[in-house]
N, C-alpha and C positions, 0 to 999 in steps of 0.2 A: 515593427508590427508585433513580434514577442514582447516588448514591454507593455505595449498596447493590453494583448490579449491577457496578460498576466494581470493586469489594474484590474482589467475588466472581470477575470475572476474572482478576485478579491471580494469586489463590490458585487458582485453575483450571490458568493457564497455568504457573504455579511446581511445580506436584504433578503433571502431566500433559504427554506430547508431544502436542500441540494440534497437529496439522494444517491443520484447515479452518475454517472460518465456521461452515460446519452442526454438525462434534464438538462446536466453545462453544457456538453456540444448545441442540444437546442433554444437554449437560452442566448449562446452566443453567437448561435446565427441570426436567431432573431434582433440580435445588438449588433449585425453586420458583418462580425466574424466568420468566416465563412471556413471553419474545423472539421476536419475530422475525428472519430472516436482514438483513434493513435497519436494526432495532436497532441485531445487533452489529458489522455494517458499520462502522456510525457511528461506535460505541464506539472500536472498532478503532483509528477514524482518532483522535478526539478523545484519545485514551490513548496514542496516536504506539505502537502497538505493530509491530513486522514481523516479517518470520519470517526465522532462523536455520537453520540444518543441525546437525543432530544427528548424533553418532556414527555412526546407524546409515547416514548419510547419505539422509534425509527432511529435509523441514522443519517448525518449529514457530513457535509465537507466541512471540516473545520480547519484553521490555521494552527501548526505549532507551532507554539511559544515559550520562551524560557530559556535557559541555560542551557549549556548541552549536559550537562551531569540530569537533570530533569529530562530533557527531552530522551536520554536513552533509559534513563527507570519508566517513563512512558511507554516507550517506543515497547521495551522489553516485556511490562505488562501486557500493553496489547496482546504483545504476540503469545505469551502464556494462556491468556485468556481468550484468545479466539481462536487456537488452532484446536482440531479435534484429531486429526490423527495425520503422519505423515509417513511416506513411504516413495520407496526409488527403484528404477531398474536402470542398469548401465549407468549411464551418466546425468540423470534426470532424476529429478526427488519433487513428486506431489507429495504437497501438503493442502489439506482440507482444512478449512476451517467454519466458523459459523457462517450462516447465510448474509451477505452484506460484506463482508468483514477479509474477503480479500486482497482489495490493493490495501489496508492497512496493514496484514502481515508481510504483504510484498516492501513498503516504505519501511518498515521496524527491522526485513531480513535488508533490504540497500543498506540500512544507516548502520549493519554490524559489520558492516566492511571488510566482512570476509571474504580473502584475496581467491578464496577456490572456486565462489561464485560467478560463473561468466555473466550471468544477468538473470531478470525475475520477469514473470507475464504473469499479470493477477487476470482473475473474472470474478465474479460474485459471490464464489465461496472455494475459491479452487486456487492456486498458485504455483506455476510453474519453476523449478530452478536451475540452471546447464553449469555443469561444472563439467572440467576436463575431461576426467577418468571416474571407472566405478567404484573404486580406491576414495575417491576424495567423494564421493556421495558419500559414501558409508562414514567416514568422518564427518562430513556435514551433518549429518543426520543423529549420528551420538552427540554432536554440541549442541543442537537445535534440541534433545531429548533432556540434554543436563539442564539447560535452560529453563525449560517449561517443570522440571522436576526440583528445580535449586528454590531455596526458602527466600 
């Protein structure tokens, strides 16, 4: 059935300007899928999909592609460019970013496969991160800083 619904995103996001979480989930129940919004979350992430700018200048789902030396100069702009500020207490670091532009920094922070992060929850402009201790935020937080400040 997951291979299933993964074709089917594919060919969702290829034929259609995909937006959001909720247009895929509704799009793939309409194609019989019968998802939830944590489903295609998942999906999302396990399918390294993120979103692009369209002509009309919106964003959509798009597929990565390429190398992985590309995919992380990608990955890493994104996240330079859409995060606006970021901040922690205890063990938990919001970062903000532009409106849309969420689960893209949530996919750019998975694929820097920093071992301190326990895991990421994106929403529309907001992104959650759980790491152990308040010790390992506050270093999370100065490499996520060097990053967004390195040339």
């Amino acid at each position: 059935m997951k291979i299933a619904r993964h074709a089917k995103i594919l060919e969702l996001i290829e034929s259609y300007d995909i937006e959001t979480q909720d247009e895929l989930v509704q799009r793939l129940c309409d194609e019989g899928f019968m998802v939830t919004q944590a489903t295609v979350s998942r999906d999302i992430r396990e399918m390294k999909l993120t979103k692009i700018a369209t002509e009309k200048g919106r964003q959509k789902y798009a597929i990565i592609s390429g190398n992985d030396t590309e995919i992380t100069e990608r990955l890493t702009r994104v996240f330079k460019e859409a995060v606006v500020k970021m901040d922690y207490a205890q063990n938990m670091i919001v970062i903000k970013t532009l409106e849309g532009m969420g689960m893209a920094v949530a996919v750019a922070l998975d694929n820097m496969q920093n071992a301190e992060i326990l895991g990421t929850i994106a929403g529309d402009d907001t992104v959650f991160c759980v790491v152990r201790t308040h010790n390992q935020a506050a270093i999370i937080i100065e490499k996520l800083y060097r990053i967004i400040h390195s040339a």
